[in-house]
C-alpha positions as CSV (number, residue, x, y, z in Angstrom):
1,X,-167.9,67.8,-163.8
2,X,-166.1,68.7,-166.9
3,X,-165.3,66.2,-169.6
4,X,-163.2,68.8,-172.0
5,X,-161.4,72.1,-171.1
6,X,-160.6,74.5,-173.7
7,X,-159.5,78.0,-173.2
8,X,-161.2,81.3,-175.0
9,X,-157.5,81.6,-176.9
10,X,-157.9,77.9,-178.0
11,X,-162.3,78.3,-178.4
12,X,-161.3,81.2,-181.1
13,X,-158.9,79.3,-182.8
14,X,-161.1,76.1,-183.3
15,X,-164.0,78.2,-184.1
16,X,-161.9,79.8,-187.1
17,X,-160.7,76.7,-187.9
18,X,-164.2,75.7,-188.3
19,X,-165.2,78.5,-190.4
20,X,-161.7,78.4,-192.7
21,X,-163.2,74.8,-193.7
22,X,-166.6,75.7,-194.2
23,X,-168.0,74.0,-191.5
24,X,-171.2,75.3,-190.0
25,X,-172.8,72.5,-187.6
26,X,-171.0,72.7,-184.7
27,X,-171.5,69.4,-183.4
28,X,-167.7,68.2,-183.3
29,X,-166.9,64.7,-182.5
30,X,-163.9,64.0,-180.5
31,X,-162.8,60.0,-181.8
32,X,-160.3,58.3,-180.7
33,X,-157.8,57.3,-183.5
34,X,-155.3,54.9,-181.5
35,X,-151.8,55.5,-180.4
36,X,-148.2,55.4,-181.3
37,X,-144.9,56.2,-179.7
38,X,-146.2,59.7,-178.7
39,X,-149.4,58.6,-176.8
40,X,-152.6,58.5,-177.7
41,X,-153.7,60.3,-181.3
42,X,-157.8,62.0,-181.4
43,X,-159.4,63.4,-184.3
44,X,-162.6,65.6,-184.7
45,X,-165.6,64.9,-187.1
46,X,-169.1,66.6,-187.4
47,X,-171.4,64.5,-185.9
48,X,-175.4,64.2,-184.1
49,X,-175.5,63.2,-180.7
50,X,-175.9,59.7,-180.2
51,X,-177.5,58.1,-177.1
52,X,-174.8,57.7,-173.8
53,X,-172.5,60.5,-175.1
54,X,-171.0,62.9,-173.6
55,X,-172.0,66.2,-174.3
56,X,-169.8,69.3,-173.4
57,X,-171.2,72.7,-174.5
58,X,-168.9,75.4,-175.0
59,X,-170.6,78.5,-176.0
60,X,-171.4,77.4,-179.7
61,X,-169.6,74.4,-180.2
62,X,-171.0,70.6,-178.9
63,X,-168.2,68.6,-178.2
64,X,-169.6,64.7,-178.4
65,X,-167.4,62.2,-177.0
66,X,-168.0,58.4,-176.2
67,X,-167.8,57.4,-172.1
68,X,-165.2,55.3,-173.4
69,X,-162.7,57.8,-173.9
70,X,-163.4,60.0,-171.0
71,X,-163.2,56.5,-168.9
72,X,-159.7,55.7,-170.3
73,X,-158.3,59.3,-171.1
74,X,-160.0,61.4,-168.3
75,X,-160.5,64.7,-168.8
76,X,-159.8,66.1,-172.4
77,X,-157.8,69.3,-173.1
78,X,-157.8,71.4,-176.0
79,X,-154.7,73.5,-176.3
80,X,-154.7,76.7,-178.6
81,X,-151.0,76.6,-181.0
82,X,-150.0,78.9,-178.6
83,X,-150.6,76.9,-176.1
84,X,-149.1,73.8,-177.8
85,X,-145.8,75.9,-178.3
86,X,-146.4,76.6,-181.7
87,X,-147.0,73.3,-183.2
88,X,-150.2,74.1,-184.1
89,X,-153.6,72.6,-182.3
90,X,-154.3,69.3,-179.6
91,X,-155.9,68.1,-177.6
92,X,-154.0,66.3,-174.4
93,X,-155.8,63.7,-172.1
94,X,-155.2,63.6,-168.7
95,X,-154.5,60.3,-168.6
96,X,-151.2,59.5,-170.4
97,X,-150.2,56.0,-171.2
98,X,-147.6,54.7,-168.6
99,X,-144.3,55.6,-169.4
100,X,-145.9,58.4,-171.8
101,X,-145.7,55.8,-174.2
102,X,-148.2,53.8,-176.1
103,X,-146.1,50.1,-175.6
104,X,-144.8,50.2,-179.2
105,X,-141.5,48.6,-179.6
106,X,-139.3,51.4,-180.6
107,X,-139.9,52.6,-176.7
108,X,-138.6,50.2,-175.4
């Protein structure tokens, strides 16, 4: 079963991405950088595999992830800036925090 879903639109855009910063090993990282009143935040590094990751292979890109994440967050989505309505690049989990919030105290 999937771990990560990305569309061709959003595939092209990281892949420039990648190449606008000079980055040629496509083994991308997908961390999770801990959350705030709009859910859960991600970011990407270049990584190796490491034993019990995830590995998603999309055409040329590796996406490594930790079972961790996948176990709390579900199934990953990367969503083109299109996609995200113009706001640039995300990537969405399936699994939201209840109440879409990550508990802070300004939700509340």
């Amino acid at each position: 079963m999937e771990k990560l879903l990305i569309s061709n639109e959003a595939y092209e855009e990281f892949v420039e991405f990648l190449k606008d910063n000079k980055i040629d090993n496509f083994n991308i990282r997908i961390n999770y950088a801990g959350s705030g009143c709009s859910g859960p935040s991600f970011d990407i590094s270049v990584s190796e595999p490491e034993e019990g990751d995830v590995v998603e292979k999309v055409n040329d890109i590796s996406f490594l992830i930790k079972p961790e994440i996948i176990d709390e967050f579900g199934i990953l989505t990367i969503l083109s800036s299109e996609e995200n309505d113009g706001r640039g690049m995300s990537l969405r989990p399936l699994i939201e925090p209840v109440g879409g919030c990550a508990g802070c105290s300004g939700c509340h």
